[in-house]
N, C-alpha and C positions, 0 to 999 in steps of 0.2 A: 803594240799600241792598244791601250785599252780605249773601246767604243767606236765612233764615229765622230769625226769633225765636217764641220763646215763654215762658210765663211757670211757674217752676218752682212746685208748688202747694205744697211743703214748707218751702222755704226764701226765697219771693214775691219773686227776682231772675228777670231778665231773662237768658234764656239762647241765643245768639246760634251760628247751624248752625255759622261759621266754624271755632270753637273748640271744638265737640263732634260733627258731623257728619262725613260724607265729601262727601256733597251737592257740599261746594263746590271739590273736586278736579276736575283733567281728566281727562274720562272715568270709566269707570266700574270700581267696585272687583273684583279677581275674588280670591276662595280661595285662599288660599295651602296647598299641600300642602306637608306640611312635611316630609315622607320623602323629596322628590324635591328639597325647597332643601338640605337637610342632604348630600344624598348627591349633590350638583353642584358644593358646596361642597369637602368630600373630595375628590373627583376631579380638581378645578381647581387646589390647593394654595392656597387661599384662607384656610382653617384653619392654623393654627401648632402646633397640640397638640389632644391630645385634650379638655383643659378647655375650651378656648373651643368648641368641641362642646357639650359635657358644657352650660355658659352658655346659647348658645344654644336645646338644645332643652327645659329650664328655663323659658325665657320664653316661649318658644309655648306651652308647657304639656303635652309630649308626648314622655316621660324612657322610654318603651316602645320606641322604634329604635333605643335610644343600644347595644345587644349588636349588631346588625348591621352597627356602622359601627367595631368593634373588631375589627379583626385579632385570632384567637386565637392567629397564629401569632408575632405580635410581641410580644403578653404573655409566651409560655413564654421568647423572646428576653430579653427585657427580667430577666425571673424569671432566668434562667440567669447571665446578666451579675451577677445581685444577689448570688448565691450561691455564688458563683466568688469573692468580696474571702471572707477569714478575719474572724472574730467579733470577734477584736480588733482589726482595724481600722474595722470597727463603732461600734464601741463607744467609739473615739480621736475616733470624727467625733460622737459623741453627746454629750461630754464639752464640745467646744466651742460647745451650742449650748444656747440658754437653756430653761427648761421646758416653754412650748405645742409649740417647734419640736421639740424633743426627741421628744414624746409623739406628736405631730404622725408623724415618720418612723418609730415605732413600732408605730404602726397604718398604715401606706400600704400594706403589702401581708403578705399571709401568711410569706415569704419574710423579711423584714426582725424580724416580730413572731418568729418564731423563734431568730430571732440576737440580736436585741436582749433578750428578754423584757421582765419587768412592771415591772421598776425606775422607769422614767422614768415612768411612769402611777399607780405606788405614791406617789411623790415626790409628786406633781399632788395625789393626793389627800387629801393634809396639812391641818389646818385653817388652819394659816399660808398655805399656798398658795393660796388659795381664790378671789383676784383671777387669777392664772394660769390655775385650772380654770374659771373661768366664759370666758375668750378664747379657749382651747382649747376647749368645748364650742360656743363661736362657730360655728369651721369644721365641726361636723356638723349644722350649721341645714338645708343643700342636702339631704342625706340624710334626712331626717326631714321629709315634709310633715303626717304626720296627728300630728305631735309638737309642744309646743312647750318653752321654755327657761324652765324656773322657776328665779330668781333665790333667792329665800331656801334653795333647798333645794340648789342650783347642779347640778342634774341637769333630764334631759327628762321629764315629763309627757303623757300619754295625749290628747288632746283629745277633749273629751264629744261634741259636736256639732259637725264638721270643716265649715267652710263656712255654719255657721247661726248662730255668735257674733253678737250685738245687742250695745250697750250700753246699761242702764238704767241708771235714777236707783238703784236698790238692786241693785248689782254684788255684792252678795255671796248672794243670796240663787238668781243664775243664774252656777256658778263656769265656767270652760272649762275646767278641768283639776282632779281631786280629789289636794289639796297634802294630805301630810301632818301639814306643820308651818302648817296653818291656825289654830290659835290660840294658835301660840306665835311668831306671826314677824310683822312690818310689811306690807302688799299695796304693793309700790312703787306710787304714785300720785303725780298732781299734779292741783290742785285748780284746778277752772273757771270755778267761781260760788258762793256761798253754796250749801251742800249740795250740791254737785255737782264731781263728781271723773272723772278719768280714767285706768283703770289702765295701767300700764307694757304690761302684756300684750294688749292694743289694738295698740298702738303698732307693735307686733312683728306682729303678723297683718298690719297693713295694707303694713309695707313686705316682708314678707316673698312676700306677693302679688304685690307689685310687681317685686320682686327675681327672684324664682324662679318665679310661674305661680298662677293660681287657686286650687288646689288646695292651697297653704302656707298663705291666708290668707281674709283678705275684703276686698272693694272698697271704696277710702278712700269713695266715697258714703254709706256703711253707718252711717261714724261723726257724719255731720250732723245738727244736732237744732236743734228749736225749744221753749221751752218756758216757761209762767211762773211767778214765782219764788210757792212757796204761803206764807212770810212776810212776803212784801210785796208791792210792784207793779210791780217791775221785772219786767221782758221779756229773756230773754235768746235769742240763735239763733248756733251754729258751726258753722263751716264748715271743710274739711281737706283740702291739695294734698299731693301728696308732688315733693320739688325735688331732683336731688341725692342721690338714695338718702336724704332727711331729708323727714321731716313735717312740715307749717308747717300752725297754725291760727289760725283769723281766730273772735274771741268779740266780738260787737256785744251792750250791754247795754243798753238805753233805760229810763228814768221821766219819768214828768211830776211838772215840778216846777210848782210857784207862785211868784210873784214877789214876790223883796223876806223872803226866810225867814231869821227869828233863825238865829244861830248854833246854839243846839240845835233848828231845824228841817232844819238839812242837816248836823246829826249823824243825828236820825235818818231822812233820808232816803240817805245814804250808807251807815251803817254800820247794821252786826247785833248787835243785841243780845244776844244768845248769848255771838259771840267778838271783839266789837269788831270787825271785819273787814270792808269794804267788799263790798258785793253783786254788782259785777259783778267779772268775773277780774282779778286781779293778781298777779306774782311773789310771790318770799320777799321782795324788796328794796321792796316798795311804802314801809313805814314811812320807807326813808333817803331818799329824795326830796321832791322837790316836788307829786307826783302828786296828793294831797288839797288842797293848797293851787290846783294849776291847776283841781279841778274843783269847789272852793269859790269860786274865781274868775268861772267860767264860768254859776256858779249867779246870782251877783250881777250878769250882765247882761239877764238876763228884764227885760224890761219889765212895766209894769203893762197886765193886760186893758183894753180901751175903754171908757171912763165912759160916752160917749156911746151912745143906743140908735137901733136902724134908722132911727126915724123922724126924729128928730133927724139925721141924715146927710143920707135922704131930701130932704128939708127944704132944706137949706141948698143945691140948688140943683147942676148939672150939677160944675160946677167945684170946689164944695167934696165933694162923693162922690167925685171922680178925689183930689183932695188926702188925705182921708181914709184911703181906700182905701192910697195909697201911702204913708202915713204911718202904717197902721196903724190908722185912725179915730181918732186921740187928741187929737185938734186944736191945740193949740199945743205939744202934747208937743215934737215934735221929734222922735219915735225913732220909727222901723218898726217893727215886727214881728219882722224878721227880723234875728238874730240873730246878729254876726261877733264871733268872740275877740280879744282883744288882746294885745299881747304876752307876756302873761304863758302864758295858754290856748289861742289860735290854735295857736302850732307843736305839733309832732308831736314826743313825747318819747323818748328810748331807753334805755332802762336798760342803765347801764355792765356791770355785774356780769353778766349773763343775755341771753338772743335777743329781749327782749322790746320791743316799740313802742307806745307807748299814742297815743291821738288821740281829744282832748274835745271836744264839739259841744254846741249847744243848737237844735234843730231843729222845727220845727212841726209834730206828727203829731194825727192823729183821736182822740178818746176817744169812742167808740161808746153809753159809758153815759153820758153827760152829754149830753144832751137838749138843750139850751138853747147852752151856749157847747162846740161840736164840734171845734173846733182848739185845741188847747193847747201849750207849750212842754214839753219834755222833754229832759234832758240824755242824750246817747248819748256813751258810753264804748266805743271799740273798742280791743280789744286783737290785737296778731300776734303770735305767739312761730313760735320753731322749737323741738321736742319732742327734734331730736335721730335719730340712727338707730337707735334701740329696740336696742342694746348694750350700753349702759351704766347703771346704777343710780346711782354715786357721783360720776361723770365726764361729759365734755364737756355737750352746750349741756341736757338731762335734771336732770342734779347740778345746776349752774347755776340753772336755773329754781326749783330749791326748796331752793337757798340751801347746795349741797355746796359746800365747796371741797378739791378733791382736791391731798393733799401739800402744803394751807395757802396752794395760788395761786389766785388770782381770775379768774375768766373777764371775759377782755378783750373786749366786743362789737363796740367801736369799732375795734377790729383783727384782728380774725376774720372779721367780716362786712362790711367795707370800707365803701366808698362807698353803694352800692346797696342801699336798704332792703328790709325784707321785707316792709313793706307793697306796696312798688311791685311785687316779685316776685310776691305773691302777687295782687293786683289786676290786674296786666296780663297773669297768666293766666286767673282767675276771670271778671274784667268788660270784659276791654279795655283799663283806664283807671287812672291813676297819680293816688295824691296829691300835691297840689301845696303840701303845708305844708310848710313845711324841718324839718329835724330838730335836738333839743336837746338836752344831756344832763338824762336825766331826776333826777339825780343831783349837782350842777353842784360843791358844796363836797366830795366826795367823804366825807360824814359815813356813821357806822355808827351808828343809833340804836335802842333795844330800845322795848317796849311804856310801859317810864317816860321815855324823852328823850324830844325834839325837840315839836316843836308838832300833830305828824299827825293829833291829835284835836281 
């Protein structure tokens, strides 16, 4: 066995040195001083430019050297060269360039912002303009760590608590940043579980971390939860990688179900009473698919518990207990226990429209309060989305997931995200190990159904 395992007490997977230790490198790890890789770097012409400097020392987390490895004498160079072209020709070069890049070369240096003045930044902040001022404010994320980017108000925000952000079940009652247009604007979210949501500005800390260094964010760890559901019985627990500069989340839902339930028993064991809405996570596109139908499906393979009792097994003698046993106890049943989908429920579904994978199981887990019959069946519902890279509100795989469609085009999954699922990305970093279900469109007749079509209920 290569490394050491152990068992995580929050999240009760199996966590494996390979994939989260040093342990299993050669040799052993030493400190990296990061004044003397920066400044070996320089020296060796390894660096291109000051930016990938500026990159690097962002990611160690140590943006305090970065004045000792700027020549002051090549800024005043650089500054002289700027201010050497005439205003109007300036301003010839500003005309050709669209409005972030514009605003963009406006602010690059004191030199430029004098020639150019406030025209191109007065422009930006038009109410029309307002998708350009949020792109544009993109590029001063790097500069701004104890800041972060509020969306409805499309300016930066203070953060309360830099590095102490949690998320709770009532996000609003612990804000990160005091918005001023809190009760007159939307909280961008997207929704996890029956009452349970995740705000955009999460999203943003954990890649921002990622991106640029501790101190922009918090560690994707932060955002894992277990929790159960207080209107019913399901179980839900997520989990959060960052791939790609993009957050991918894994939401596993579990209930125990019984066997053999009417139709309006796995209504209301699926759905909320409240909003109609199924209890564990799904897209805006759940209603246009198949998704209810595969895990009504998977509902009606439960078998029925064993008529038969211990002693009656007992009984019947060495041969028929191994029979039993593998059979479930049921005796002329015919069906085990254990529970495999069929074509309908086995494969692994994708939603066309959005990043999103679903995968329906019926699994044998403990019920701790029933005394008497300790294993019971329970459908587990897991969902994996990708969140997207915390930039966008009304665009890419973020918009998608809660049903934008920007400039009226639909988010193509099946050709954005190729071949290779996100389940398996996200699994073969997580645990090691890849699903083996093949994937289907979760969507298959390409229908758009609302709360009154199609059969979902």
């Amino acid at each position: 066995m290569i490394g050491d395992s152990s068992i995580d007490p929050q999240l009760g997977e199996r966590q494996y040195s390979i994939f989260s230790q040093a342990s299993t490198l050669v040799g052993d790890s030493r400190p990296v001083d990061s004044t003397e890789l920066l400044h070996s770097l320089v020296e060796h012409g390894a660096l291109n430019s000051i930016t990938d400097t500026l990159d690097i020392a962002r990611r160690i987390g140590d943006t305090d050297i970065l004045a000792s490895l700027i020549d002051p004498r090549l800024i005043a160079q650089r500054e002289r060269m700027i201010a050497s072209l005439p205003p109007d020709l300036w301003k010839h070069i500003l005309s050709h360039l669209d409005l972030v890049s514009a605003a963009a070369l406006t602010i690059a240096s004191k030199t430029l912002f004098l020639k150019l003045g406030t025209s191109s930044l007065a422009t930006l902040n038009a109410p029309q303009n307002r998708p350009s001022r949020l792109r544009f404010l993109q590029y001063l994320d790097p500069t701004l760590p104890l800041h972060l980017l509020c969306f409805p108000c499309a300016t930066y925000h203070l953060r309360l608590n830099p590095g102490q952000e949690r998320l709770t079940a009532d996000y609003t009652s612990t804000p990160l940043f005091l918005c001023p247009k809190v009760h007159s604007s939307v909280l961008p979210r997207t929704r996890l579980t029956h009452a349970r949501a995740l705000p955009l500005a999460f999203v943003q800390l954990v890649l921002r971390a990622h991106c640029y260094g501790p101190t922009y964010g918090i560690p994707t760890a932060t955002l894992s939860r277990r929790w159960n559901c207080p209107h019913s019985n399901w179980r839900h627990a997520t989990r959060y990688m960052v791939h790609r500069d993009h957050l991918l989340m894994r939401v596993v839902s579990q209930c125990i179900a019984e066997p053999k339930l009417t139709p309006t028993g796995e209504r209301m064991l699926l759905y909320s009473r409240e909003e109609y809405e199924p209890y564990f996570s799904v897209c805006a596109h759940w209603r246009d698919g198949v998704l209810m139908d595969v895990c009504k499906c998977a509902l009606s393979h439960i078998p029925e518990r064993p008529k038969a009792g211990v002693r009656e097994v007992l009984a019947s003698g060495p041969k028929g207990t191994a029979a039993a046993a593998l059979r479930g106890m049921q005796g002329g049943a015919g069906q085990g226990m254990m529970v495999r989908g069929c074509g309908v429920c086995g494969p692994m579904r994708r939603c066309k429209d959005c990043a999103s994978e679903y995968l329906v199981e019926v699994k044998m887990v403990e019920d701790e309060r029933d005394k008497v019959v300790r294993f019971k069946h329970a459908i587990t519902v897991t969902r994996w989305a990708d969140l997207g890279d915390g930039r966008e509100v009304e665009g890419g795989e973020w918009g998608a997931m809660n049903g934008v469609k920007l400039h009226g085009k639909a988010y193509d999954s099946f050709g954005i995200i190729g071949g290779r699922a996100l389940s398996g990305i996200f699994e073969a970093e997580i645990s090691g190990s890849i699903p083996g279900q093949r994937i289907l469109n979760l969507n298959p007749e390409g229908a758009e159904r609302n709360e009154e079509g199609g059969g979902w209920y």
